[in-house]
C-alpha positions as CSV (number, residue, x, y, z in Angstrom):
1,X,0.0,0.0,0.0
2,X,1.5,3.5,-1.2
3,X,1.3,5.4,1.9
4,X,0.7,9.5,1.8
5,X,3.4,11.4,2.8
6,X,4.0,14.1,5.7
7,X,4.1,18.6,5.7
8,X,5.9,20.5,8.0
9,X,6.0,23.5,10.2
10,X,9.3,24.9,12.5
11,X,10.7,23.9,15.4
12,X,10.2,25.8,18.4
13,X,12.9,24.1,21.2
14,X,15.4,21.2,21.2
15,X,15.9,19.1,24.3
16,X,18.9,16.8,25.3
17,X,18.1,14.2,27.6
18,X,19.6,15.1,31.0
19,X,20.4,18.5,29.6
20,X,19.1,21.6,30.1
21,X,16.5,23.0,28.2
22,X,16.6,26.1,26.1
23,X,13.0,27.2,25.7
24,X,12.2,29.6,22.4
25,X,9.8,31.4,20.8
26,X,8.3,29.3,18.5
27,X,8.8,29.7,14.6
28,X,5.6,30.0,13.9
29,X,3.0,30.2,16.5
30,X,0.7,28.7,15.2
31,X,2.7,25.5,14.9
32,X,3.9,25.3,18.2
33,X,6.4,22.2,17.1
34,X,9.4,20.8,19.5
35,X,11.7,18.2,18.7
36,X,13.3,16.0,21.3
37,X,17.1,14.6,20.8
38,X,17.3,11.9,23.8
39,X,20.8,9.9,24.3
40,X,18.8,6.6,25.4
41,X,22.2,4.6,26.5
42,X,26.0,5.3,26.0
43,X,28.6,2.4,26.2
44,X,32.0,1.8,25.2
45,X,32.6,3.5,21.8
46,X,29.1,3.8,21.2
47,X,25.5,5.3,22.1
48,X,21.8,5.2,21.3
49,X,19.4,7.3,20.9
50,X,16.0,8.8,19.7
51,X,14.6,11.8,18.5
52,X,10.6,12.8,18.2
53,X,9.5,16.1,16.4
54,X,6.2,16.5,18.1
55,X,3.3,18.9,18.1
56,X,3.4,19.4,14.9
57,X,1.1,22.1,14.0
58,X,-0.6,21.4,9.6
59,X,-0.8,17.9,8.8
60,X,2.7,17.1,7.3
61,X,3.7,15.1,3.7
62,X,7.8,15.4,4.1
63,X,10.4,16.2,6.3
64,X,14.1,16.7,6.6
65,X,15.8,17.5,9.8
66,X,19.5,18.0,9.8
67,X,22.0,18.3,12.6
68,X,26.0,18.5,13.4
69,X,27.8,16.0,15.8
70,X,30.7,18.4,17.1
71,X,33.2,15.4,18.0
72,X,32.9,13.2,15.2
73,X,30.2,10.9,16.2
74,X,29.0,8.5,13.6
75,X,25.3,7.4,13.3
76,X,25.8,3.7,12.0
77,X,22.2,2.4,12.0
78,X,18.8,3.9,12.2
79,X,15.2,3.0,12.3
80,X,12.0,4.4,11.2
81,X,13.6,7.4,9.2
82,X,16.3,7.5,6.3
83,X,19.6,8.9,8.0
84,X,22.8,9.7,6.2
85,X,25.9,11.7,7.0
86,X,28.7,13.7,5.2
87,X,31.2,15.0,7.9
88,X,29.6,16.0,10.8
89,X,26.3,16.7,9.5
90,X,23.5,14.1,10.1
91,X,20.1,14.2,7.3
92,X,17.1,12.0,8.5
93,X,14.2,12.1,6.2
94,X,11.2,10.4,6.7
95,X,11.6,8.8,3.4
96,X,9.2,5.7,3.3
97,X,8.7,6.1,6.6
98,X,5.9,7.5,9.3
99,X,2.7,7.5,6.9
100,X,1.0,10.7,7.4
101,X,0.2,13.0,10.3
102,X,-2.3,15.3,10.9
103,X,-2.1,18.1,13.1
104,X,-0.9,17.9,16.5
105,X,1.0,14.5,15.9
106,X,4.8,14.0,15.8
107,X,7.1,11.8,14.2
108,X,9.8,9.8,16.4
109,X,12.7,7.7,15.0
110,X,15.8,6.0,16.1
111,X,19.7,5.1,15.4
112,X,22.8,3.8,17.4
113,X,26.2,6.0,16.5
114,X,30.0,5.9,17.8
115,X,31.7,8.3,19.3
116,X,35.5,8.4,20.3
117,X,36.4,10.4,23.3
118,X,33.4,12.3,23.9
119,X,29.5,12.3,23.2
120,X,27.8,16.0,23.0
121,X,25.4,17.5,22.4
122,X,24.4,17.9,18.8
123,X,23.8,21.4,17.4
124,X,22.2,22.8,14.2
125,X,19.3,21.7,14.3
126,X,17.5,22.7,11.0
127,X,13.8,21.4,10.0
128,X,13.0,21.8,5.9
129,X,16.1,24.5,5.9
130,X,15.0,26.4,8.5
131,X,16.8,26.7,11.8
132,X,15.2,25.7,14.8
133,X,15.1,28.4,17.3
134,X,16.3,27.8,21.2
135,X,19.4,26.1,19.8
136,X,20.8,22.9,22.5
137,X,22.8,23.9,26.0
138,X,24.1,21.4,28.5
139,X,25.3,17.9,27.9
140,X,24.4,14.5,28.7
141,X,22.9,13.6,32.2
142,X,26.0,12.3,34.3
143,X,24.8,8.8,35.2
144,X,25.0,8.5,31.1
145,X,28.0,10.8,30.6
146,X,31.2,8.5,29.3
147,X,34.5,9.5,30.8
148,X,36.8,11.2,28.4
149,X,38.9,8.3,27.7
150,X,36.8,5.6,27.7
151,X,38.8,2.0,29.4
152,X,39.6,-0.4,26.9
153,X,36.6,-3.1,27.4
154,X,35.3,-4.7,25.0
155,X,32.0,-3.6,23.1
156,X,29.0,-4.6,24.8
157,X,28.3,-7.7,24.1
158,X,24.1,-8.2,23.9
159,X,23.6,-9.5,27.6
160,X,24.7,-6.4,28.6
161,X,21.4,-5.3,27.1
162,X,22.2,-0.7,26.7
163,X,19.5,0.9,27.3
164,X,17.6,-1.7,29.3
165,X,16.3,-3.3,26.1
166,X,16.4,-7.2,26.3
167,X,15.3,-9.9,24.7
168,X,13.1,-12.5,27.1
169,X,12.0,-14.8,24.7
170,X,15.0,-16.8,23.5
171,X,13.8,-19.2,20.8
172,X,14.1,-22.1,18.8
173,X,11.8,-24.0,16.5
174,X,12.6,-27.3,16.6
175,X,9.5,-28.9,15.1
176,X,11.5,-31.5,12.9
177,X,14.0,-32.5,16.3
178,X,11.5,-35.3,17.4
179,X,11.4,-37.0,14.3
180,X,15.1,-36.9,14.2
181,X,15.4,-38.0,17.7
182,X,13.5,-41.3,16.6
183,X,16.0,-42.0,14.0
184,X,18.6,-41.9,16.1
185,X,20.4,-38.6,15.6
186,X,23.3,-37.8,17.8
187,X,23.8,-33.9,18.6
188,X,27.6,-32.5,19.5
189,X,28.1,-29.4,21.7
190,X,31.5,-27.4,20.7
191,X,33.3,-29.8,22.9
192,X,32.5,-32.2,21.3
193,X,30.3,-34.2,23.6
194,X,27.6,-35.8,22.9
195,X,24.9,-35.0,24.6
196,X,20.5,-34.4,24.7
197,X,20.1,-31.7,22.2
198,X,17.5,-29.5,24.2
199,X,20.2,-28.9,26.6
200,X,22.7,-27.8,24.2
201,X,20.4,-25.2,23.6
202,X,19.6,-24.1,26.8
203,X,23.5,-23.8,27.5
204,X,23.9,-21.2,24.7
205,X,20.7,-19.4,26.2
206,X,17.5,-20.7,24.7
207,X,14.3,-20.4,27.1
208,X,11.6,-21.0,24.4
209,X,10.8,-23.9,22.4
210,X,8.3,-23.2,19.4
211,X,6.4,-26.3,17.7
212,X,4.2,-26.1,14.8
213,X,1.6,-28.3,14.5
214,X,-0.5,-29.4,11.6
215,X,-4.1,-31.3,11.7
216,X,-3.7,-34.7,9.8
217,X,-0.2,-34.7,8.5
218,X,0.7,-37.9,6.5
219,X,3.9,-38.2,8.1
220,X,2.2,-38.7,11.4
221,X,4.3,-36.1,13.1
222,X,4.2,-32.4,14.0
223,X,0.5,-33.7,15.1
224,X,-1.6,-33.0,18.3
225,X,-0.4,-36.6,19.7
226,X,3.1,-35.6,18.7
227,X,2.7,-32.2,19.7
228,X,1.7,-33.1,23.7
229,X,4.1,-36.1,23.7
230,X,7.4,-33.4,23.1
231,X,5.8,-30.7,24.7
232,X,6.9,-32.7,28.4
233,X,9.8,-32.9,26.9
234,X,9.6,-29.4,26.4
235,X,8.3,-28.4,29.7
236,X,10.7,-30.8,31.7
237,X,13.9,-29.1,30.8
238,X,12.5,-25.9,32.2
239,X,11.7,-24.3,28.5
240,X,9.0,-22.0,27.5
241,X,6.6,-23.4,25.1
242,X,5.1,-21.3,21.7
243,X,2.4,-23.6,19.5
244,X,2.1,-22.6,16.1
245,X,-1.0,-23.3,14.8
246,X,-1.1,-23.7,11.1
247,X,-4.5,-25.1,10.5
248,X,-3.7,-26.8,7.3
249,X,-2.5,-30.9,7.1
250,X,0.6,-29.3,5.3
251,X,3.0,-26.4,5.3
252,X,1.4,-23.0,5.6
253,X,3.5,-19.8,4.6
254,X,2.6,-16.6,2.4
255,X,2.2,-18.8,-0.6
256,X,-0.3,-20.9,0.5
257,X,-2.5,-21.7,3.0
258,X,-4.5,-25.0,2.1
259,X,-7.4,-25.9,4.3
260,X,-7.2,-29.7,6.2
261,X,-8.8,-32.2,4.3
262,X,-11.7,-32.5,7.1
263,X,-12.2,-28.7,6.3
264,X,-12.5,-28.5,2.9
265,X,-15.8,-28.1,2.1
266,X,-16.8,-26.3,5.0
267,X,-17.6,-22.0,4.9
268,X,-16.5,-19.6,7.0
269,X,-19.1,-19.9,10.0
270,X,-18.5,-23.4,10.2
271,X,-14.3,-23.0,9.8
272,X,-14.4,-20.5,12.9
273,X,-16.0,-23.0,15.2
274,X,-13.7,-25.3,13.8
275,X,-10.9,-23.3,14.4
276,X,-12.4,-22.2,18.0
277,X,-13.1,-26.0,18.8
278,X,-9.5,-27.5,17.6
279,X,-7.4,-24.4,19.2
280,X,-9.3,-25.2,22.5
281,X,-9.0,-29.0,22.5
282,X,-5.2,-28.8,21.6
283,X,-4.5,-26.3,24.4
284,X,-6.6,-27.7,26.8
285,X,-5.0,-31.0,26.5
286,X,-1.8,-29.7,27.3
287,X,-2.7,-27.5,30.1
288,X,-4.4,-31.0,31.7
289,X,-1.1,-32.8,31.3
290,X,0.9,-29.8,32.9
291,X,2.0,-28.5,29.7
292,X,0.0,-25.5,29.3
293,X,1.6,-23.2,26.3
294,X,3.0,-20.3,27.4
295,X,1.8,-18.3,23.6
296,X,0.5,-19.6,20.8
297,X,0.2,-18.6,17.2
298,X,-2.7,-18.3,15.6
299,X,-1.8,-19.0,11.7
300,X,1.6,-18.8,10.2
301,X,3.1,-16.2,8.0
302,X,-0.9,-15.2,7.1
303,X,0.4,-12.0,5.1
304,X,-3.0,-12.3,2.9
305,X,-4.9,-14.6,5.4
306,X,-5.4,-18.7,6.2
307,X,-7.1,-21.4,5.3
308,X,-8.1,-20.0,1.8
309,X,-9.9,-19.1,0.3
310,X,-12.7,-18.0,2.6
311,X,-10.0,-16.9,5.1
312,X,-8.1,-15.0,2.2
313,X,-8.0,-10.9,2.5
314,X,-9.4,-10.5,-1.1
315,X,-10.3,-6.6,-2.4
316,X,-8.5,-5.1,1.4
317,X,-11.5,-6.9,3.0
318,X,-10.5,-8.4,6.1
319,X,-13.9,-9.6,7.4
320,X,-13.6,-13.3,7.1
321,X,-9.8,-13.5,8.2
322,X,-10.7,-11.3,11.2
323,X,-13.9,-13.9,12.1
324,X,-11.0,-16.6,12.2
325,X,-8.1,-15.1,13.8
326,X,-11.1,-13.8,16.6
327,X,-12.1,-17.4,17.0
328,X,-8.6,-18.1,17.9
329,X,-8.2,-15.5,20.2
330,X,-11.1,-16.6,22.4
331,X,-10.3,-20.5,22.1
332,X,-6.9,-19.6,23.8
333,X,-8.0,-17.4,26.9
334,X,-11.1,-19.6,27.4
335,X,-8.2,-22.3,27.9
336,X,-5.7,-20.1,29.8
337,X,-6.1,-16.5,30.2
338,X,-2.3,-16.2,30.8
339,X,-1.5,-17.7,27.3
340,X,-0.1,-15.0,25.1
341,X,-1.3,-14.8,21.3
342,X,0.6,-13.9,18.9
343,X,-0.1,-13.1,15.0
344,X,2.5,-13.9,12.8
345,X,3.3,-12.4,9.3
346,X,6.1,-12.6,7.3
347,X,6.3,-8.7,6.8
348,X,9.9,-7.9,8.4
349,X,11.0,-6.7,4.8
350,X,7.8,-3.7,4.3
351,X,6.5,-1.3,6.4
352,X,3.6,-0.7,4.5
353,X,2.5,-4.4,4.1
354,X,2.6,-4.8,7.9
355,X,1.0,-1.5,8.8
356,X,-1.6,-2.7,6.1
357,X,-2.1,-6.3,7.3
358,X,-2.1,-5.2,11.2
359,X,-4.2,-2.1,10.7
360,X,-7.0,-4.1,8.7
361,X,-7.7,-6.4,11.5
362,X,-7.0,-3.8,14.2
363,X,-10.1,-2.1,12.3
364,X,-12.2,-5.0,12.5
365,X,-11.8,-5.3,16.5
366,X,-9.3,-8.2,16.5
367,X,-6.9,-8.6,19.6
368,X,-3.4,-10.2,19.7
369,X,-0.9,-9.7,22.4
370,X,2.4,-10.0,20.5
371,X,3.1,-9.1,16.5
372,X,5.2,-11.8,15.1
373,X,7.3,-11.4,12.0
374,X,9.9,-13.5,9.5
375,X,13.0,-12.0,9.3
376,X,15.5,-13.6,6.6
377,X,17.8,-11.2,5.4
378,X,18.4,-13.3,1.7
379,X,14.4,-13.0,1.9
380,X,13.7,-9.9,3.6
381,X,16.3,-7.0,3.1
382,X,18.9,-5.3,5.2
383,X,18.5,-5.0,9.1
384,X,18.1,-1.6,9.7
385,X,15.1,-2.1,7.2
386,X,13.7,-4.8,9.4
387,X,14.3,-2.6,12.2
388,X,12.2,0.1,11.4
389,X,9.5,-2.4,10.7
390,X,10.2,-3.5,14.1
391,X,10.1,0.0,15.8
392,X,7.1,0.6,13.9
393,X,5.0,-2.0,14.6
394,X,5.7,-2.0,18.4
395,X,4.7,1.6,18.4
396,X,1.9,1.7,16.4
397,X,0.2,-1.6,17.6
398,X,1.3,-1.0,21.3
399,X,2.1,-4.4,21.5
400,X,5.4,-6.6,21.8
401,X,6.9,-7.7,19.0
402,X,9.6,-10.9,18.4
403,X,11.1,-12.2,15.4
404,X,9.0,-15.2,15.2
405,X,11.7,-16.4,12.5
406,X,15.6,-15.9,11.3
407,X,18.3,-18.7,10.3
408,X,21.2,-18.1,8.0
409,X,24.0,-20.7,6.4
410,X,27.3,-22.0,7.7
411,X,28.0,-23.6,4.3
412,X,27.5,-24.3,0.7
413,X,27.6,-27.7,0.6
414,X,24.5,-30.1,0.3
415,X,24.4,-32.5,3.4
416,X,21.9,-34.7,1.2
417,X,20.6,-35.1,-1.8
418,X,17.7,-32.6,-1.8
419,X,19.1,-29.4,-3.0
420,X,19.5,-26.6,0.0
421,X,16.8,-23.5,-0.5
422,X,20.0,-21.0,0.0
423,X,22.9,-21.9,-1.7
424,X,24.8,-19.0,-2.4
425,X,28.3,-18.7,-0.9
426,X,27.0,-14.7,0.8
427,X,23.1,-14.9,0.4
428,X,23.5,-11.4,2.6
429,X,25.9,-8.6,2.1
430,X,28.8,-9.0,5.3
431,X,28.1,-12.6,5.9
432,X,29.8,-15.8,4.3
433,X,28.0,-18.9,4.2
434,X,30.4,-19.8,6.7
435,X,30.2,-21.1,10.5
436,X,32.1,-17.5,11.2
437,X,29.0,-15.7,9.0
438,X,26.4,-17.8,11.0
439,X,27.4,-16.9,14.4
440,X,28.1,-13.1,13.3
441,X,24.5,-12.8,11.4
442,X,22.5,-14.4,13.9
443,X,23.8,-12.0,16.5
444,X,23.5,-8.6,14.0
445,X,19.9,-10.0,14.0
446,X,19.4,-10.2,17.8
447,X,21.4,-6.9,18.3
448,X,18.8,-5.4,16.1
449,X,15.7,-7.0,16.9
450,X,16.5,-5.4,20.6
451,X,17.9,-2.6,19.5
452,X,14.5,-2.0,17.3
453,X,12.3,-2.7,20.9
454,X,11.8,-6.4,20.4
455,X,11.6,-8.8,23.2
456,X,12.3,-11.9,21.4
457,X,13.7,-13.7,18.2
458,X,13.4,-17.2,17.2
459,X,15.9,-19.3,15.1
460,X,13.8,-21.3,12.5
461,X,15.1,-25.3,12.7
462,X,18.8,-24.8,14.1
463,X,18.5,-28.5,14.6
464,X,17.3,-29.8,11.2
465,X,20.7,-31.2,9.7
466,X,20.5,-34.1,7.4
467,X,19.4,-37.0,9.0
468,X,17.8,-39.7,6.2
469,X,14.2,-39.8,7.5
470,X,13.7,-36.7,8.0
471,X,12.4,-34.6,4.9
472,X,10.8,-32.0,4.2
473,X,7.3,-33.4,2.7
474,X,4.9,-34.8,5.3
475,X,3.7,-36.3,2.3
476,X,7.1,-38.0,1.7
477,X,9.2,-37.6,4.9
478,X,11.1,-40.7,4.0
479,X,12.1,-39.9,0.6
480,X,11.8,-36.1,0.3
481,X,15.1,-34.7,2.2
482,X,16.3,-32.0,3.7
483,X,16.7,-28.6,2.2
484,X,17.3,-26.5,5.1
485,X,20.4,-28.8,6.4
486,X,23.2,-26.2,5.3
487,X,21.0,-23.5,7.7
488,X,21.5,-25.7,11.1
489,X,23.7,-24.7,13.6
490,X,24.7,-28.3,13.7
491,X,26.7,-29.4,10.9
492,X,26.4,-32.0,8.7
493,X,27.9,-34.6,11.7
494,X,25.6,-33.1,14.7
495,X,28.6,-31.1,15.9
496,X,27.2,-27.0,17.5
497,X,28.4,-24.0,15.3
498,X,30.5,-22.6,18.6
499,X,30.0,-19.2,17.5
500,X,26.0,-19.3,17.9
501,X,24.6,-17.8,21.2
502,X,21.2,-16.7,22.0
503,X,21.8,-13.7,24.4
504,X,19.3,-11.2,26.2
């Protein structure tokens, strides 16, 4: 969806955070406008931090506020605006970004910069070539101020969490692990020690499990009976447990969406009591063995909708879609209100296709508790792309957000003989298909998912290496193979990628 852009009056006053602040007459007085600059944390080398333009006073279509560093600080990555610099002068436009704003509103985006030495204020502020009146005095608040020299530590690595951002939920989807457990797969930590492959996980800091689950599925796994025999497994090791409900016998993504077989014929009043009635009898079973999920998702990757076509979004009408993703909603809390839903989409890569999906059944009065997306980068675009989606959504839904979704390669090579879905030697810009570029992209992605305001991110099948058996066709999961093998972050002999950590 082509969104309408923003117009824009002057500022009136800039404000540091911690600083003093230098009131001024305002430009224009009928526009009243301020914009905040707001160091959010300072560490090592580096800093974050936001600014908002707020109170603006016509409804606005573009903007571009510029801005000097005075010691040579360097914004590397920014969300929610476009922000370049040449020397010590910073441009943010809003670009793509912040669909319009009527009167009144403001506009607030992000970015993470380095500094060497020192970390003022910055001055200049100018909005659509005009300066800003008021000017910036003072500095940042001491608790945040970095001394002069700053000691030689190491950057921060994520645990250390600047800002108070952190990721709680610390996932991994191991829906195909069972099945490869019943083969007989042996897992490898870096040591090399064999040893149960949940824990593995938990040792390089995974607290959530996520397992899909499918109706009728040929293969006879990935089912409700398979579903609540791992989820004690699950629950036993001390994990967190996500249920992705993909109401479909089959794979479910943006491409397709196939109804089960026992739902084909039926309309949508009978699909939402069907999908009210199987969503309750799947969680309910759990929570009466002890396993009650801790979220669930209710359809997965439904850019355009589920179990089409009556649940498709056809002609922007969300009606149907939001009848379904409703019954879902009130199956869960009628089994546990404490169960968290989430709505997935795979719409890490486009601003306006999330704010279009979310907002259309926002509009028709459906709840969710946390926005899910997909986040490949060989799939989905560059990070700070995916972080302003992030930022975004969490702000304009009010709701948590996790990257439901991520992997990347360690390798080129084919661990079977089902050719891999990425094959490329750097699928993303910075980052071999190598065990190095695995560890190193999985972390950009967690240091920008948290960065952006999520809570969570989950890696998609880190334990689906090759293992005869195992395919990818529930149809076929004796014969079909294994196309994600080269994406695991155990290799082709069950051995961990050392460099992979999950981290808060």
């Amino acid at each position: 969806m082509k969104r309408r852009g923003l117009a824009v009056p002057l500022c009136a006053a800039v404000m540091v955070a911690g600083a003093a602040v230098v009131a001024a007459s305002p430009a224009s007085a009928a526009s009243g406008c301020s914009v905040t600059y707001a160091v959010s944390s300072e560490w090592p080398g580096g800093f974050g931090a936001n600014i908002t333009i707020g109170n603006l006073g016509d409804p606005i279509s573009s903007w571009t506020l510029v801005w000097s560093y005075p010691a040579g600080q360097q914004v590397t990555q920014a969300w929610n605006a476009t922000v370049t610099q040449n020397g010590s002068q910073v441009t943010a436009t809003n670009a793509a970004y912040n669909g319009s704003v009527g009167t009144g509103g403001s506009v607030s985006f992000g970015f993470n910069g380095s500094w060497s030495g020192s970390n003022p204020a910055p001055t200049g502020f100018t909005l659509n070539g005009t300066p800003c009146t008021g000017g910036v005095s003072g500095s940042p608040s001491p608790a945040a101020s970095p001394s002069p020299s700053p000691s030689p530590s190491p950057s921060p690595s994520p645990s250390s969490s600047p800002g108070g951002k952190r990721l709680t939920m610390l996932g991994a989807d191991v829906s195909t692990l069972q099945r490869a457990g019943d083969l007989g797969a042996k897992y490898y930590d870096a040591s090399g020690a064999q040893r149960d492959p949940l824990d593995i996980l938990k040792d390089i800091g995974v607290n959530y499990v996520r397992l899909r689950i499918w109706n009728n599925p040929a293969s006879g796994y990935n089912n409700k009976a398979k579903v609540l025999q791992y989820a004690k497994t699950v629950k036993a090791k001390g994990l967190k447990l996500l249920v992705d409900f993909h109401y479909s016998d089959t794979w479910a993504d943006p491409g397709k969406q196939y109804k089960p077989a026992a739902w084909a014929s039926h309309g949508i009043g009978q699909l939402q009591t069907d999908v009210y009635n199987y969503t309750y009898d799947v969680c309910s079973s759990l929570k009466a063995q002890g396993t009650t999920p801790d979220s669930v998702q209710i359809g997965n990757e439904i850019n355009v909708g589920m179990l089409w076509n009556d649940g498709k979004v056809v002609n922007n009408d969300f009606t149907n879609l939001s009848l379904l993703l409703k019954a879902g909603y009130n199956a869960t809390k009628a089994c546990n209100s404490g169960t968290q839903v989430i709505i997935h989409t795979a719409d890490a890569d486009s601003d306006a296709n999330a704010r279009w999906f979310y907002d259309g059944i926002r509009a028709k009065g459906v709840t969710w508790d946390i926005t899910g997306l997909s986040y490949y980068c060989y799939w989905h675009g560059t990070m700070p792309n995916m972080a302003s989606v992030v930022a975004d959504v969490k702000s304009r839904y009010g709701k948590d957000v996790i990257l439901a979704e991520t992997a990347y390669p360690y390798t080129t090579a084919n661990g079977d003989g089902t050719p891999n879905v990425i094959s490329s030697s750097q699928p993303c810009s910075g980052y071999q298909a190598t065990p190095a570029g695995q560890a190193a992209n999985f972390t950009a992605v967690q240091n920008t998912a948290r960065d952006a305001g999520a809570i969570g991110v989950f890696y998609w099948e880190p334990t689906w290496y090759a293992v005869p058996g195992n395919g990818w066709d529930p149809a076929d999961i004796n014969g079909s193979g294994d196309g994600w093998d080269n994406q695991a972050i155990f290799d082709r002999n069950g051995r961990l990628n050392p460099g992979v950590r999950w981290t808060p």
